[in-house]
C-alpha positions in Angstrom: 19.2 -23.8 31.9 19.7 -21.3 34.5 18.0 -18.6 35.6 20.9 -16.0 34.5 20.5 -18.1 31.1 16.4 -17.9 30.7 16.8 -14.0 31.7 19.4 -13.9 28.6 17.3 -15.8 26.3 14.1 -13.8 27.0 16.0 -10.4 26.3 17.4 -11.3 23.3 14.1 -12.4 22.4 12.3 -9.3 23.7 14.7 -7.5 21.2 14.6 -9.4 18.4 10.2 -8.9 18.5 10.7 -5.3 19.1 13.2 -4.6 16.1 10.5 -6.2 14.3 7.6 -4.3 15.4 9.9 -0.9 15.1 10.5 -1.9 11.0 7.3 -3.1 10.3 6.5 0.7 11.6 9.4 2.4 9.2 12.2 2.6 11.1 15.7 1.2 10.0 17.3 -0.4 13.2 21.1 0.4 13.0 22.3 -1.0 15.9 21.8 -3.9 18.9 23.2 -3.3 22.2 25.5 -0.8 22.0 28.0 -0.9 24.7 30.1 1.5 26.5 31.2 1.5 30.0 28.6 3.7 31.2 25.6 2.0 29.7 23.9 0.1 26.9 21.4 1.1 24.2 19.6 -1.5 23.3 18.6 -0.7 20.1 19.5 2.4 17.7 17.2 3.5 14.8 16.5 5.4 12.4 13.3 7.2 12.3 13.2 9.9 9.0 15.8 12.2 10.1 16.2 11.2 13.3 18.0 9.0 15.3 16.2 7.2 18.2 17.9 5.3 21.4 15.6 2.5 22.6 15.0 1.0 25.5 13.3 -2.8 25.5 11.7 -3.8 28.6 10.3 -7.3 29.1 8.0 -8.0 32.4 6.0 -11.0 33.1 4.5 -9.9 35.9 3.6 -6.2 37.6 4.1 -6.5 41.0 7.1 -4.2 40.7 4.8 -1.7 38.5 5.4 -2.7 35.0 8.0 -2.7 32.1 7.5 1.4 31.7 8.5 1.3 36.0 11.7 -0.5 35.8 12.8 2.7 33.7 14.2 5.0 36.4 15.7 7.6 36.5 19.1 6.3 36.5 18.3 4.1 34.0 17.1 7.2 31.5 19.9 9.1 33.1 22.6 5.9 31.7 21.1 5.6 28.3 21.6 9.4 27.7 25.1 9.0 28.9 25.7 6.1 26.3 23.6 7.9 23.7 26.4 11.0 24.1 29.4 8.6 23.3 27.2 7.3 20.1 26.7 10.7 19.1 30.3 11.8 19.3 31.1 9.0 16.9 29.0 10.8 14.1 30.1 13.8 11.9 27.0 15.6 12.8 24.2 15.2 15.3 20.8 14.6 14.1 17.9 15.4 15.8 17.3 12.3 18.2 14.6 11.1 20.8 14.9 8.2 23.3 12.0 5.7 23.1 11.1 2.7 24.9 9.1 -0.9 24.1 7.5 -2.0 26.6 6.4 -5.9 26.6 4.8 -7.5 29.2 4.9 -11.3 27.8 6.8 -12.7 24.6 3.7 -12.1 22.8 4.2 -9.2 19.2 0.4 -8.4 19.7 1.2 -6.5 23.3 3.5 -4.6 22.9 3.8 -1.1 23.7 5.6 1.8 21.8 6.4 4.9 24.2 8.1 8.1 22.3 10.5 10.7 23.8 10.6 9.1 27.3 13.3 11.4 28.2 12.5 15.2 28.2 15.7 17.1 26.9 
């Protein structure tokens, strides 16, 4: 396998525990990386009323400051671009936050939920 491969393999993994985690918490996942040209949500959600754009983040190791690190401010800056190309889709725009899960191994019993990591 290569590394490209492994990378791959632990994403989808990373996404498949954090849907999980997300329902087992009430929300209704509606989508898995959504794609447009000028970025990728990796998850979409329901949450109540709202809609919520989610970022998954798998690290194994910190020396590069952590999952919640890697999410810079042309990454937030992307997903809000891709989030306004969902939203256009829809008759009407609900309220909507963009959260992240943060996991630092494969491992359900560390992850960590972050609300609203982009300020509007």
């Amino acid at each position: 396998m290569t590394v490209a491969t492994a990378r791959a393999t632990a994403g989808a993994h990373a996404e498949a525990l954090a849907a999980a985690y997300l329902e087992a918490r009430g929300l209704a996942i509606l989508e898995r990386n959504w794609r447009r040209r000028c970025g990728e949500l990796d998850l979409v959600a329901r949450d109540g009323d709202s809609l919520v754009f989610v970022e998954v983040r798998l690290r194994r190791s910190g020396d590069f400051g952590g999952a919640a690190a890697s999410i810079t401010a042309a990454k937030r800056s992307r997903m809000v671009a891709a989030a306004g190309f969902y939203l256009a889709r829809l008759q009407r725009t609900p309220p909507c936050r963009f959260d992240a899960v943060l996991l630092d191994a494969l491992d359900p019993a560390r992850i960590e939920w972050l609300r609203n990591i982009v300020e509007s």
